[in-house]
matplotlib code that plots the C-alpha trace (Angstrom):
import matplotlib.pyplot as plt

x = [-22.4, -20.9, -21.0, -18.2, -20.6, -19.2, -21.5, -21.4, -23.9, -24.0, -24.3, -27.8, -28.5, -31.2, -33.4, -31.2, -30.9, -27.1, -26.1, -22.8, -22.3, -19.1, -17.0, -13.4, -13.1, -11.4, -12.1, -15.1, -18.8, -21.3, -24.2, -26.2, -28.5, -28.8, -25.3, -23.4, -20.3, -18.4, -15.3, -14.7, -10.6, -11.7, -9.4, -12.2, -13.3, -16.9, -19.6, -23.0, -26.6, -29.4, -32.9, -34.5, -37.2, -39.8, -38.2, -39.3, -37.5, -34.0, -31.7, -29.4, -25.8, -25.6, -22.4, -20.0, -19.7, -16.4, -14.8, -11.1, -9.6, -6.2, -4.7, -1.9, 0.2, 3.5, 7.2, 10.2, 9.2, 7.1, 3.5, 3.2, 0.1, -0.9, -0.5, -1.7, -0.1, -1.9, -3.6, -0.5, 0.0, 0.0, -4.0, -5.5, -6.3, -10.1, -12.4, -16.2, -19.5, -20.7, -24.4, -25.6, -22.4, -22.3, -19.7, -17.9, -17.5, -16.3, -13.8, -12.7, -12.3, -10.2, -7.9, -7.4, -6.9, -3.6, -2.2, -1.5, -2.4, -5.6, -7.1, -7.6, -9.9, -11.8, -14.3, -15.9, -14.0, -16.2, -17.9, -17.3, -18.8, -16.2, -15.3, -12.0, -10.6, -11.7, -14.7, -16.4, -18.8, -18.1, -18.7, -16.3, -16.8, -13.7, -12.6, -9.6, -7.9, -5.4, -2.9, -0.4, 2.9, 6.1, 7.7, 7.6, 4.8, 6.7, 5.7, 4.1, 2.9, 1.1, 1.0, 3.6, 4.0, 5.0, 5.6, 2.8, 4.4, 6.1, 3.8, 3.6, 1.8, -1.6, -4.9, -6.2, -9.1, -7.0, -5.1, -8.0, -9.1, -5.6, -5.4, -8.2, -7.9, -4.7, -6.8, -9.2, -6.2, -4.8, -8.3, -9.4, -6.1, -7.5, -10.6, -9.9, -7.1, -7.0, -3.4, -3.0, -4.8, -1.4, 0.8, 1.6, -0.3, 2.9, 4.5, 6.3, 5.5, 8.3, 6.8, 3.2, 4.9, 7.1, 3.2, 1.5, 4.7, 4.7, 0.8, 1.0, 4.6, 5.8, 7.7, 6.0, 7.1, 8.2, 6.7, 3.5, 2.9, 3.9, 1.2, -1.4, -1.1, -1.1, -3.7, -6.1, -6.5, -6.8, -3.5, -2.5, 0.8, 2.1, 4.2, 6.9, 9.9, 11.8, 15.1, 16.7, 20.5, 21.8, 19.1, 17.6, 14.8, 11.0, 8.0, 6.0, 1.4, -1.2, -4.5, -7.5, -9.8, -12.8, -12.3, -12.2, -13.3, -11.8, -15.6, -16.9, -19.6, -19.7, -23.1, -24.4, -25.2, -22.2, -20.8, -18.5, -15.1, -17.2, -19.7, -22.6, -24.2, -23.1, -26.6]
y = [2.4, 3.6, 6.8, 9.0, 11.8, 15.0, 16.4, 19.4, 21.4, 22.7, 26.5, 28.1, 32.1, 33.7, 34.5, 32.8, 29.5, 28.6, 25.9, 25.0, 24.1, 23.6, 26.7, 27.3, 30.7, 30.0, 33.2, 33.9, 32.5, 35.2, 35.7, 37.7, 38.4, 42.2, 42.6, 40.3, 38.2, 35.5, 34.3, 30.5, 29.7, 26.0, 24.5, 22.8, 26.2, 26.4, 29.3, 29.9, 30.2, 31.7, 31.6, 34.2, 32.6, 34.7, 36.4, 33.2, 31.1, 29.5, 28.6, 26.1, 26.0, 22.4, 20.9, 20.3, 16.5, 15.4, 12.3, 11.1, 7.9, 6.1, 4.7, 1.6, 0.3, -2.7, -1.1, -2.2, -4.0, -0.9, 0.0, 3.6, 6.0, 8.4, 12.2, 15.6, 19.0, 20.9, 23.0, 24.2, 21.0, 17.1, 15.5, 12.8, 13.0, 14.4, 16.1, 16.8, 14.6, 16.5, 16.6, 13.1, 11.3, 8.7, 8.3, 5.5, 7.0, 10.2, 8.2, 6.3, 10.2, 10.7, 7.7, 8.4, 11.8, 10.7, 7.9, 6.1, 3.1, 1.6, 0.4, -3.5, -3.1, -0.6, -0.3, 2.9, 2.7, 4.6, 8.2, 11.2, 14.0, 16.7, 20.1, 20.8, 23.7, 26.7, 24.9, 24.2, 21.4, 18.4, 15.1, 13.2, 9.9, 7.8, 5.1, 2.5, 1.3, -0.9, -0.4, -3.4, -2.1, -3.7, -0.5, 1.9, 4.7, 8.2, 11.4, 13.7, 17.0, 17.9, 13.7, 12.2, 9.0, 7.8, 5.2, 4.8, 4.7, 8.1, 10.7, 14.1, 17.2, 15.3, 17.4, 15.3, 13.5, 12.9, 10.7, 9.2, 7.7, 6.4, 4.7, 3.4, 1.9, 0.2, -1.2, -2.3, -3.5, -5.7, -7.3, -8.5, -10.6, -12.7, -13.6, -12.5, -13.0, -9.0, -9.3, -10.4, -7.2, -5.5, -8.5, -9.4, -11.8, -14.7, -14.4, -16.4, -17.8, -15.6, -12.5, -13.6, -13.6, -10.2, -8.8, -10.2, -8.9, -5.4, -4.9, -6.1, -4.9, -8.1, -11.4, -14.3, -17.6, -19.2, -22.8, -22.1, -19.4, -21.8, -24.5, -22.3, -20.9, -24.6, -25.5, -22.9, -23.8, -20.3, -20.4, -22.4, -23.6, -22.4, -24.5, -21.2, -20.8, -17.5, -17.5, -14.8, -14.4, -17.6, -19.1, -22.1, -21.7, -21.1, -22.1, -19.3, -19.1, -17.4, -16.5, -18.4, -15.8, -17.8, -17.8, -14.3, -13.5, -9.9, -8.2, -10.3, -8.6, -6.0, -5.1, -6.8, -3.3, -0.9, -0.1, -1.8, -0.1, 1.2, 3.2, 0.4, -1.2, -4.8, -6.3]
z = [13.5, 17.1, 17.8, 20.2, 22.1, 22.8, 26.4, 25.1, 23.5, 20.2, 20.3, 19.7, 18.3, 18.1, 14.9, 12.1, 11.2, 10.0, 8.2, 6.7, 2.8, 1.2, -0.5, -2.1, 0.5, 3.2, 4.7, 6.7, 7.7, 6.0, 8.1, 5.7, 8.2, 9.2, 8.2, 10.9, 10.4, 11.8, 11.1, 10.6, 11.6, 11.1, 8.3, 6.3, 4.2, 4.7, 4.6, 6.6, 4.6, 7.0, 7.1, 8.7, 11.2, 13.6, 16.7, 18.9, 17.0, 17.8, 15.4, 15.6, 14.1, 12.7, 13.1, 9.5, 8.5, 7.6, 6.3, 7.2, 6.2, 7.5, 4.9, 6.0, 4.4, 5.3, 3.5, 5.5, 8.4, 9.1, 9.6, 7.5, 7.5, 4.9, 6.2, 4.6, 5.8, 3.4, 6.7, 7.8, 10.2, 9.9, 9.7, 8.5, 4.9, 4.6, 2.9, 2.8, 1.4, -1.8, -2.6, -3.7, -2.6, -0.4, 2.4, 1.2, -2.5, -0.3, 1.6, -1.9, -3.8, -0.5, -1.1, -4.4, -4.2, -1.5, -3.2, -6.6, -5.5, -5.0, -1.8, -1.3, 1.4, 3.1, 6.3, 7.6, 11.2, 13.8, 14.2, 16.8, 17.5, 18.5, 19.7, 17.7, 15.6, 17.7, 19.2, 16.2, 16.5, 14.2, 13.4, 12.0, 10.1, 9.4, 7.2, 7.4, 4.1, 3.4, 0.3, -0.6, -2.5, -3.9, -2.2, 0.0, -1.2, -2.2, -0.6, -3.2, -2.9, 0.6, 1.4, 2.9, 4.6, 8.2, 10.4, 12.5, 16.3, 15.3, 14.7, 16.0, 15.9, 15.4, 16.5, 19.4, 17.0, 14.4, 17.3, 18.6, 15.0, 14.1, 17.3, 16.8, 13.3, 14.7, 17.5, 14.6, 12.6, 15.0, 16.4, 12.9, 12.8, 15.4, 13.2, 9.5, 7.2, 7.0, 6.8, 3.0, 1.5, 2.8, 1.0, -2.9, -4.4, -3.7, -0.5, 1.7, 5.3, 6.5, 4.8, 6.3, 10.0, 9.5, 8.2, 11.2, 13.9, 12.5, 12.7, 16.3, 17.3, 18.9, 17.9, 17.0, 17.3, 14.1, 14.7, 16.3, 13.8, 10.7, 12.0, 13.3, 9.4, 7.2, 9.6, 9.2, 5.5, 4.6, 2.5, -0.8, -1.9, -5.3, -7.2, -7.3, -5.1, -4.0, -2.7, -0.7, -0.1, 0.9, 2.3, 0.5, -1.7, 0.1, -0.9, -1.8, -1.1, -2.2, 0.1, -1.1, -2.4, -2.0, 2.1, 2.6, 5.6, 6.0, 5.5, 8.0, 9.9, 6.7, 5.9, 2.4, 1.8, 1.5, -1.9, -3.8, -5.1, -8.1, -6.1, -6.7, -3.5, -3.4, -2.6]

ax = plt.figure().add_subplot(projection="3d")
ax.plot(x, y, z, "-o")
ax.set_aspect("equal")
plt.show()
């Protein structure tokens, strides 16, 4: 898994060891040792446990593991992203591993947690090691899901969804990983059929093209894309026809399950949408 270095160094005390476990106070990092405190203004509520070594000893403050995940999703001709303001500003949905629980069923509890539907696909994207929040030293392990809808996802509660090319406010890592799942996104066209875990079971060739257009933000040509399509055999022809407005009738496909090739280069290992490993 690659891995985003931070040059600097984490910080190092003297005397206690501290290391970070999850808590529901948002307040403060106890250092129980002789008394001392620190307070933690990172938004992820965490506390310190110390261990008392000999006076020779260093201690090193071990840097807080967290998980985001982008969740996309096509509504109108648009490329939407799940966001959270639950910390007072707009971030990627996250949330901590708990003991015993892997990083993809993390992720999952993550996805879940931010919308009703459930993902179709899901990769862990890429990990960083950062400075953010105050200088706190993390490292942040991300995930990139794809949700398909017959509409446009409603905001609920601290979620809320946006268009992709106009988000703001965004902590400078949050930016970096969403960037980076669209750069994901749009590569895998080129050698998946990604692009039909964010489409309905039936679509039409037109649907297909707006899907592939709005992931990569240009125009396609109808023709070339039509052939390169038929031609690639990934698609089947249902016997069903839609018709919109005045336009004659279109033929309406389906994506041939048994060619999927959107996991290609996905470990045989990583878990299933159950939690179980899929060797």
């Amino acid at each position: 898994m690659p891995d985003r270095t931070c040059n600097c160094a984490p910080a190092i005390v003297r005397h206690s060891v501290v290391t970070y476990t999850r808590d529901k106070d948002p307040g403060s990092l106890g250092l129980l040792d002789k008394g001392l405190e620190m307070t933690d203004t990172r938004p992820q509520p965490s506390t310190a446990t110390v261990i008392d070594r000999e006076p020779s000893s260093p201690v090193v403050i071990h840097p807080a593991v967290d998980v985001r995940s982008v969740l996309f999703t096509l509504a109108g001709n648009q490329l939407l992203t799940a966001v959270t303001n639950s910390e007072g500003r707009p971030g990627l949905p996250r949330d901590l591993p708990t003991l015993g629980e892997s990083l993809d069923a993390t992720a999952r509890r993550i996805i879940h947690a931010t919308s009703q539907h459930p993902e179709h696909y899901l990769e862990q994207l890429y990990t960083l090691s950062v400075l953010e929040f105050e200088k706190q030293w993390a490292i942040i392990v991300s995930y990139i899901a794809l949700i398909s809808t017959d509409r446009a996802p409603e905001d609920s509660g601290d979620i809320s969804w946006h268009e992709v090319g106009s988000l703001t406010g965004l902590s400078e890592t949050d930016r970096m990983v969403i960037d980076y799942a669209v750069l994901r996104l749009r590569a895998k066209l080129g050698y998946t059929n990604i692009a039909f875990h964010l489409l309905p079971v039936d679509f039409t060739l037109t649907e297909l093209q707006r899907a592939y257009e709005t992931i990569l933000g240009q125009r396609l040509d109808k023709r070339n894309f039509r052939r390169r399509m038929i031609a690639s055999g990934i698609l089947t022809q249902t016997e069903e026809k839609r018709r919109d407005g005045s336009h004659r009738p279109a033929a309406l496909y389906r994506f041939r399950a048994e060619d999927d090739t959107a996991t290609y280069l996905t470990p045989p290992w990583t878990e299933s949408a159950d939690g179980a490993s899929t060797l």
